[in-house]
C-alpha positions in Angstrom: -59.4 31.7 -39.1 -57.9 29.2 -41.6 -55.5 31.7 -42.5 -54.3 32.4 -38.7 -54.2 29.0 -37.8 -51.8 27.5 -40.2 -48.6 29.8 -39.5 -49.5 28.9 -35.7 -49.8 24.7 -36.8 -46.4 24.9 -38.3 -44.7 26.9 -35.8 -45.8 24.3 -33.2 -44.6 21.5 -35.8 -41.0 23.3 -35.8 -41.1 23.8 -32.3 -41.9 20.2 -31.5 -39.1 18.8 -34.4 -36.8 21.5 -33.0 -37.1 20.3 -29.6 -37.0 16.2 -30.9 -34.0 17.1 -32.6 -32.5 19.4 -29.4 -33.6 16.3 -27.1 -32.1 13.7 -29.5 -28.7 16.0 -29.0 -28.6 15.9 -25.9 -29.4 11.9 -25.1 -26.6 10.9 -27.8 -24.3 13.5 -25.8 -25.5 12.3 -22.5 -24.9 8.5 -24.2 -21.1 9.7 -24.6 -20.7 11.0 -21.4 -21.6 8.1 -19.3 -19.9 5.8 -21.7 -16.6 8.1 -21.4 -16.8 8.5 -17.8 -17.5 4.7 -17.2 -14.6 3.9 -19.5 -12.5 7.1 -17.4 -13.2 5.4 -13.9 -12.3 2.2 -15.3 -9.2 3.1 -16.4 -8.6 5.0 -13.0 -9.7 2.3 -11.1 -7.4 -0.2 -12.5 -4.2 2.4 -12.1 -4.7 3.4 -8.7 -5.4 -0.5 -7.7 -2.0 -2.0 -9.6 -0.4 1.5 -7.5 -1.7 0.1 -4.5 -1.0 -3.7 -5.4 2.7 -2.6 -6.0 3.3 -0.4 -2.7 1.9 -3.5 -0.8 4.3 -5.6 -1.7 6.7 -3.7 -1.0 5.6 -3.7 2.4 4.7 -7.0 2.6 9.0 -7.6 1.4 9.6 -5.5 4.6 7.4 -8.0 6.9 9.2 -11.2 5.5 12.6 -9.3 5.7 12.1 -8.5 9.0 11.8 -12.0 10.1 14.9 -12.8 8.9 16.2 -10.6 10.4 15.0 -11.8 13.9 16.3 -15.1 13.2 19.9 -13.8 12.1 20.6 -12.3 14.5 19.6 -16.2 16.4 21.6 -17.8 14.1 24.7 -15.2 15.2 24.5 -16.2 18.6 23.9 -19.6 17.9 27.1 -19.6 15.9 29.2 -18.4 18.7 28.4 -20.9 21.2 30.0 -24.5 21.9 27.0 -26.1 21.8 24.6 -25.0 19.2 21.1 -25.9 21.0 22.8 -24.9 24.3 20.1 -23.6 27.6 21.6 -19.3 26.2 20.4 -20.3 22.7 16.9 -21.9 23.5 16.2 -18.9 26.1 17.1 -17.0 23.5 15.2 -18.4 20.7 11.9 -18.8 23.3 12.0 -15.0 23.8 12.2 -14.2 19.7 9.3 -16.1 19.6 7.5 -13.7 22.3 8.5 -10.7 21.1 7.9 -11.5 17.4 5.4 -13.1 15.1 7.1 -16.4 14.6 5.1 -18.9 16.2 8.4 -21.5 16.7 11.7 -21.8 16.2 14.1 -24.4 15.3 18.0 -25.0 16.1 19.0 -27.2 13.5 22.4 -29.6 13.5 23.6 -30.3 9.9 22.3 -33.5 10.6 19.0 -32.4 10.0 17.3 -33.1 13.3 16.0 -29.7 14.9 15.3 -28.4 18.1 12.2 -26.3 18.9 11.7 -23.8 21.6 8.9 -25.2 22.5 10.8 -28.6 23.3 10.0 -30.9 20.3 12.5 -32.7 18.0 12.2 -33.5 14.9 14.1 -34.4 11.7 14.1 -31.8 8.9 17.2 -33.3 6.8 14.6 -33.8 3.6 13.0 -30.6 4.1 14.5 -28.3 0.8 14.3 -24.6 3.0 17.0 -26.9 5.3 18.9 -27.9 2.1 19.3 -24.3 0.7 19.8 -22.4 4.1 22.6 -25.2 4.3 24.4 -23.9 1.6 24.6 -20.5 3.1 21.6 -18.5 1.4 18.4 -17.3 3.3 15.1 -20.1 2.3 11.3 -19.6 2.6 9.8 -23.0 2.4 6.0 -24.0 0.4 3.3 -23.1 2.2 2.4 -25.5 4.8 -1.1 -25.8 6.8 -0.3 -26.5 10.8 -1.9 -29.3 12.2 -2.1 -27.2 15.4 -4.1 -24.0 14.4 -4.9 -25.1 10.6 -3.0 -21.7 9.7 -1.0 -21.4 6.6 2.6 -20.9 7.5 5.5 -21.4 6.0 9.1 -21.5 7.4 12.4 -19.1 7.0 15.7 -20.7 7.6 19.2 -18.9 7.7 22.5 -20.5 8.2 24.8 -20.8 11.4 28.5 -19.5 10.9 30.6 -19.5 13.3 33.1 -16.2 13.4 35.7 -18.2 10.6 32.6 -18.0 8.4 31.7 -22.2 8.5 28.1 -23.0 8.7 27.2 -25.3 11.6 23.6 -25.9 11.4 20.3 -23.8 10.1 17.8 -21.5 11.6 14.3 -22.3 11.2 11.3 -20.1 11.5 7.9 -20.8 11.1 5.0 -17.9 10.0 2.2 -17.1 9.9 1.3 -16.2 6.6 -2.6 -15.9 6.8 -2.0 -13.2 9.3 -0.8 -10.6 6.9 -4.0 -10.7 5.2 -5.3 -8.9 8.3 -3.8 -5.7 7.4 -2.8 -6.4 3.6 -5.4 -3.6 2.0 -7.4 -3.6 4.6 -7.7 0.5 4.4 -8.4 0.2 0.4 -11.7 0.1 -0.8 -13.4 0.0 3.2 -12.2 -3.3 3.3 -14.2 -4.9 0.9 -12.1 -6.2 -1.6 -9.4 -9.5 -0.5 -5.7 -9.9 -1.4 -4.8 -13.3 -2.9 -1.0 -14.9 -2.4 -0.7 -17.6 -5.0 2.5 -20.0 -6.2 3.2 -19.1 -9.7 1.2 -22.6 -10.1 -2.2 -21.0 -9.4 -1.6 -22.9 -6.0 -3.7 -20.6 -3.3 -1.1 -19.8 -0.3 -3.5 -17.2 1.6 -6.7 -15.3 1.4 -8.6 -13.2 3.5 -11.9 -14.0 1.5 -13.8 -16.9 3.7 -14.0 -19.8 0.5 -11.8 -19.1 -2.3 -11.4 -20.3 -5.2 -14.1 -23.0 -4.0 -14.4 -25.8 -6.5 -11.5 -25.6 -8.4 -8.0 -27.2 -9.1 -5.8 -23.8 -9.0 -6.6 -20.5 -9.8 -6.4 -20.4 -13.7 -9.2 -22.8 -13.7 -11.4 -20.7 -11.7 -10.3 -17.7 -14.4 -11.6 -19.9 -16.8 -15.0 -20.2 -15.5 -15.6 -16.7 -15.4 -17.2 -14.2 -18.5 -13.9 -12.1 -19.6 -14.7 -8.4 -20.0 -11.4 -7.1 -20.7 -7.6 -7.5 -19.8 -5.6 -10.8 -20.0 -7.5 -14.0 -20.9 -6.5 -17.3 -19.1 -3.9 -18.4 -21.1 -2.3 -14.9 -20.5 -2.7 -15.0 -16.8 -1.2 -18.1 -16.5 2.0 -16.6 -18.8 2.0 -13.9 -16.6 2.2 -15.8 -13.7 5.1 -18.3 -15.2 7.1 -15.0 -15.8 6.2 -12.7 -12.7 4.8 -10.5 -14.6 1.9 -7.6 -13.3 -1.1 -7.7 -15.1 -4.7 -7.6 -14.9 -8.5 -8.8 -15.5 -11.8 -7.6 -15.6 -14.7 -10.3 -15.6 -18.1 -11.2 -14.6 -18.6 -14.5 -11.8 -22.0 -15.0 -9.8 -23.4 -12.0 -11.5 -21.1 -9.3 -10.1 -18.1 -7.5 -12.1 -14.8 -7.9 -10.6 -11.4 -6.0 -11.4 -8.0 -8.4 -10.7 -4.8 -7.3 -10.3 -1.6 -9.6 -9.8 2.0 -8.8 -9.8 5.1 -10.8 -8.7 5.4 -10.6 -4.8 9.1 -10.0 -4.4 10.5 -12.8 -2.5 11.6 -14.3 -5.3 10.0 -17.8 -5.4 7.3 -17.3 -7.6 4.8 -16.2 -5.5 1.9 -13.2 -6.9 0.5 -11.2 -5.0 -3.5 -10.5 -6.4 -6.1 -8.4 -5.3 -9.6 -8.5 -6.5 -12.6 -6.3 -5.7 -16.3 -5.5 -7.7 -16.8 -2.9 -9.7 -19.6 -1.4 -7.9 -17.1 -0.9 -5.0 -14.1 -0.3 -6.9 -16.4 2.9 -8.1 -17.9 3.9 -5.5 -15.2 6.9 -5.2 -16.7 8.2 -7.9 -20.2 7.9 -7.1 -20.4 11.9 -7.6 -20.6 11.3 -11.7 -24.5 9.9 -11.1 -25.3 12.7 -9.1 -24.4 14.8 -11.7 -25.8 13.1 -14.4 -28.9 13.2 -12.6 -28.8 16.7 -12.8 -28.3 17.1 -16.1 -31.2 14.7 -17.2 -33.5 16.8 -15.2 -32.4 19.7 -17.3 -32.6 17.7 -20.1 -36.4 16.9 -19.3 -37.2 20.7 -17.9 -35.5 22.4 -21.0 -36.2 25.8 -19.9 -33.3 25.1 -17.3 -30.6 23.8 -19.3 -28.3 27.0 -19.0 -29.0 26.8 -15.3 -28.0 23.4 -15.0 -24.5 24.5 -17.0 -24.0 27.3 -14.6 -25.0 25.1 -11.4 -22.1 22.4 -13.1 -19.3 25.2 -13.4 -20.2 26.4 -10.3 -19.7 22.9 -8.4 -16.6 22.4 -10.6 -15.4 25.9 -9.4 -16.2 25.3 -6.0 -14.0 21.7 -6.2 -11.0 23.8 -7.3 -11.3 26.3 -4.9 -11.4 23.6 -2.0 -8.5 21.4 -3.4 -7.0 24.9 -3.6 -7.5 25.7 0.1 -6.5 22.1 1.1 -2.8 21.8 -0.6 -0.2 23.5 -0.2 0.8 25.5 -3.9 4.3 24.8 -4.2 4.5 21.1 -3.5 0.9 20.0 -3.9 0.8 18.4 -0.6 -1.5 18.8 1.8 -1.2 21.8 3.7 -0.7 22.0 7.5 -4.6 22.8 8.6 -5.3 20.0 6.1 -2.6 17.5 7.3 -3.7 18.3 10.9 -7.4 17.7 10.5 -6.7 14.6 8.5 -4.5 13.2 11.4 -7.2 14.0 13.7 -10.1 12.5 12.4 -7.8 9.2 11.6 -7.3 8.9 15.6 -11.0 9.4 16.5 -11.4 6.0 14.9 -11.1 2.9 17.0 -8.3 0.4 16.8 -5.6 2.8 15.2 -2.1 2.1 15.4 0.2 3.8 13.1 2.8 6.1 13.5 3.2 10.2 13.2 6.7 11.2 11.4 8.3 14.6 11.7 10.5 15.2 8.8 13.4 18.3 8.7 15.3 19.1 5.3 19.3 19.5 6.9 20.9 22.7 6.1 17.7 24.0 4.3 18.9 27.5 5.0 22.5 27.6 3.8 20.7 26.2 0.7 18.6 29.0 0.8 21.3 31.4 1.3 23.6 30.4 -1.0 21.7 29.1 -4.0 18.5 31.8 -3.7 14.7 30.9 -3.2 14.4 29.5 -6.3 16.7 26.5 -5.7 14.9 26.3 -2.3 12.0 25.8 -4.0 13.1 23.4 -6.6 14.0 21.3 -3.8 10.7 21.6 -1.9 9.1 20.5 -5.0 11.5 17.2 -5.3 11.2 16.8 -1.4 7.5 16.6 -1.9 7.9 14.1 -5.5 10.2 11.7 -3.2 7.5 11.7 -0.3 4.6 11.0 -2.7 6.2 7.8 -4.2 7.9 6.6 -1.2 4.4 6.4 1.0 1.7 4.7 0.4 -1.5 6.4 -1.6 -3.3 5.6 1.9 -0.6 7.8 4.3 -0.8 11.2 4.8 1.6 13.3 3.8 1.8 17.3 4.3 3.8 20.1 4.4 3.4 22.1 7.6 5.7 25.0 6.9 9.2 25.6 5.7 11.3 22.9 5.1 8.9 20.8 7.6 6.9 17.9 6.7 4.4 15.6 8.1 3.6 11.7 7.1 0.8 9.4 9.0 1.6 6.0 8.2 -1.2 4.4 8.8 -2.2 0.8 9.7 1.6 -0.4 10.9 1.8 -1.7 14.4 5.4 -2.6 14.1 8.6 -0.1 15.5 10.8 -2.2 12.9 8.6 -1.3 9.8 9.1 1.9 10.9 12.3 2.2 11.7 12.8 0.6 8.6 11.0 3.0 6.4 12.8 6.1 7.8 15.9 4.0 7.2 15.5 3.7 3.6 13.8 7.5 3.2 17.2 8.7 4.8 19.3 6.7 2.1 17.0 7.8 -0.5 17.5 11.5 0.5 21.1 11.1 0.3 20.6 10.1 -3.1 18.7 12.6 -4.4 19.7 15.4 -6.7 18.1 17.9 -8.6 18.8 17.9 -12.6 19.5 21.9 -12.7 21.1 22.1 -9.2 23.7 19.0 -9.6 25.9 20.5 -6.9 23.3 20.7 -3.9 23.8 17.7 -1.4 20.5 16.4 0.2 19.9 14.9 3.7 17.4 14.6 5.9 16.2 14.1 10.0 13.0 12.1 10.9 11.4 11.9 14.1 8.4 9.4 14.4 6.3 8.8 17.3 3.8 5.7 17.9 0.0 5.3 17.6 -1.9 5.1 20.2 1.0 3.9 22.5 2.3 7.5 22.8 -0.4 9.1 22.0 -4.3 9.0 21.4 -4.7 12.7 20.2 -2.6 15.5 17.6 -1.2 17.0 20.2 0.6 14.4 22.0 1.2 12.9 18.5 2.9 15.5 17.5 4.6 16.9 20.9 6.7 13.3 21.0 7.4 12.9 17.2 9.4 16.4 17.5 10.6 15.5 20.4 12.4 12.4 18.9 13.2 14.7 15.3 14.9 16.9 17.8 16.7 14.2 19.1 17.8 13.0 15.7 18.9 16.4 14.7 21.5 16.4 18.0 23.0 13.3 17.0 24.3 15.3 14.1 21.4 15.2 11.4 20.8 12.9 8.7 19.1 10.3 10.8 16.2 9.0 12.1 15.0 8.5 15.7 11.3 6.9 17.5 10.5 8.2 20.3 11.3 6.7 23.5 10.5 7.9 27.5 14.2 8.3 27.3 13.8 11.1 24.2 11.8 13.5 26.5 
């Protein structure tokens, strides 16, 4: 029995050291996975929120540069009148408020004492946004906290020419700037992270978080007080700041892990433009990774079902291509029509939507076509769909639908002039654009955009009144843009 026994002792023994060792393997290779992946989603956390960080600026540049438009084209009027704070100006500067998102306006003498719409006067000549406007440049004052709704506003001011080009008094609007915050990233992350607006002082302008940063001097000193993980210390920060340069911090405060990103605003006064959120949010994208691991540990545990578990991953990996494979469209990557359609679709089942459905034609597509061959055409789809990419936001939808057709849903933008605007600028950037190996091909474009939910609360009607107005645009002779009006149909 002695002699049986033995081989069957030290086979178990290798079995069992086998296995220790196999099991060993695999926890120092399940050790490096979730150490590569958390270090992976980091990293792709932190690129897609400084991508984000960037395109909202932009946007929030559009806002601001809206404004002063509005009060330009005030000060215009204001310049071609006798009397400067004449009955035609104040009507005029009463309805500007009414229509817009300035809260009040000011005629200004270059005596410094203004004239509001709302019948006040008061003396401005100290104020420095009067001073500069007064020497013929556009002015956004400090932030200043009204003693009528405890907002932080701040004011815009533009000069008054009259048509021989002297200035005759300022143009003085005052905004709102707390209110951006109710749309600044508000479709990034659910809505659980806040944007920042800070001087280049650490001096907080506007937050959407309720208390922020409570207890503290300026913002460096609240970096300060919290555990650096990784990124810029304090020191750097407030460097960064000083020179309006992006950067970023990771760090632990009241026990959670927060990633901050900051660049430079735009408006060129200093002001950075932050947005912070925790880590368990900022990853919850990728919440898919535990799921997985979960299945390998249980293969782990189980053995016998290891090579199941690999063939279950491939499978699910295979299964991900296939749908990302069915969902874009091969030449351009975009999303293709079915795709774009359902993802327009179930954005407008959602309550409070307001955005607007763009309908966007390549000019001359088929003389290209004809006299370059499908290759070129194709070339030029693929740029057409590069251009599209970086000039929406990561948040939009953008699709082809066929052809030389495209689709964009921009979404959370309530405004016809940020439209307008944007179609604007994506028509001057298409005039611009040329393709390195077909130097000779001319680009233009025709966008038609339609209004959400104010001409239209489903796809179809969507759709039906944003072609309508691309039709339009096309008529006027191509290479424009046109929102749909009752007068398009």
């Amino acid at each position: 029995m002695v002699v049986i026994h033995e081989p069957r002792s030290r086979h178990v023994r290798h079995l069992i050291l086998l296995m220790s060792l196999f099991l060993a393997y695999l926890a120092m290779c399940m050790v490096f996975f979730v150490v590569h992946e958390r270090t992976a989603v980091a990293r792709q956390t932190l690129t897609s929120l400084r991508s984000n960080v960037q395109q909202q600026c932009a946007h929030f540049n559009t806002i601001i540069d809206i404004q002063f438009d509005s009060l330009e084209s005030l000060a215009k009027f204001a310049g071609q009148r006798d009397t400067l704070n004449d009955e035609e100006t104040m009507a005029l500067a009463n309805a500007t408020v009414s229509s817009g998102d300035l809260s009040r306006i000011l005629i200004i003498k270059p005596s410094g004492t203004g004239f509001a719409n709302d019948g006040a006067v008061t003396n401005v000549a100290r104020r420095s946004y009067f001073l500069q406007a007064l020497s013929g440049a556009r002015a956004l004052s400090d932030p200043l906290s009204s003693s009528v709704d405890s907002q932080t506003k701040v004011v815009l001011a533009v000069p008054i020419t009259d048509t021989d080009g002297v200035i005759r008094g300022v143009v003085g609007g005052a905004y709102s700037i707390g209110q951006l915050n109710k749309f600044l990233f508000s479709d990034l992350y659910q809505g659980s992270g806040y944007p920042i607006l800070l001087t280049s002082g650490g001096v907080l302008i506007s937050t959407s978080a309720e208390e922020f940063p409570a207890g503290y001097q300026n913002f460096y000193d609240y970096c300060a007080s919290m555990e650096l993980l990784g990124g810029a210390d304090p020191e750097q920060v407030r460097e960064d700041f000083a020179n309006g340069a992006s950067g970023y911090f990771i760090a632990r405060s009241n026990g959670e892990v927060r990633y901050m990103v900051y660049q430079a605003a735009g408006l060129g006064n200093g002001w950075m433009m932050c947005y912070t959120v925790t880590s368990q949010e900022a990853g919850s994208d990728y919440s898919f990774i535990i799921q997985d691991v979960f299945y390998l540990g249980t293969a782990v545990l189980l053995g016998v079902l290891v090579l199941l578990a690999a063939v279950l991953h491939l499978s699910l990996r295979e299964r991900r291509r296939l749908l990302r494979q069915a969902q874009t469209d091969p030449l351009t990557g975009l999303l293709n029509r079915s795709s774009t359609v359902e993802c327009v679709t179930d954005w407008l089942t959602g309550s409070g939507c307001h955005g607007a459905l763009m309908m966007l034609d390549l000019d001359n597509f088929k003389e290209i076509n004809d006299a370059w061959g499908h290759q070129a055409g194709d070339a030029i789809l693929a740029l057409t769909a590069d251009l599209l990419r970086a000039h929406f936001r990561q948040s939009d939808v953008v699709g082809r639908i066929g052809g030389d057709e495209f689709m964009v849903l921009m979404k959370d933008v309530s405004s016809r002039s940020v439209v307008e605007q944007h179609m604007c600028r994506l028509c001057e950037e298409f005039r611009l654009l040329t393709h390195p190996d077909y130097p000779q091909i001319t680009l233009s474009c025709s966008v038609g955009a339609a209004m959400a939910p104010n001409q239209g609360r489903t796809f179809e009607e969507l759709y039906a009144h944003a072609d309508r107005a691309l039709y339009c645009a096309k008529h006027r002779g191509k290479d424009s843009c046109s929102i749909y009006t009752e007068d398009s149909a």
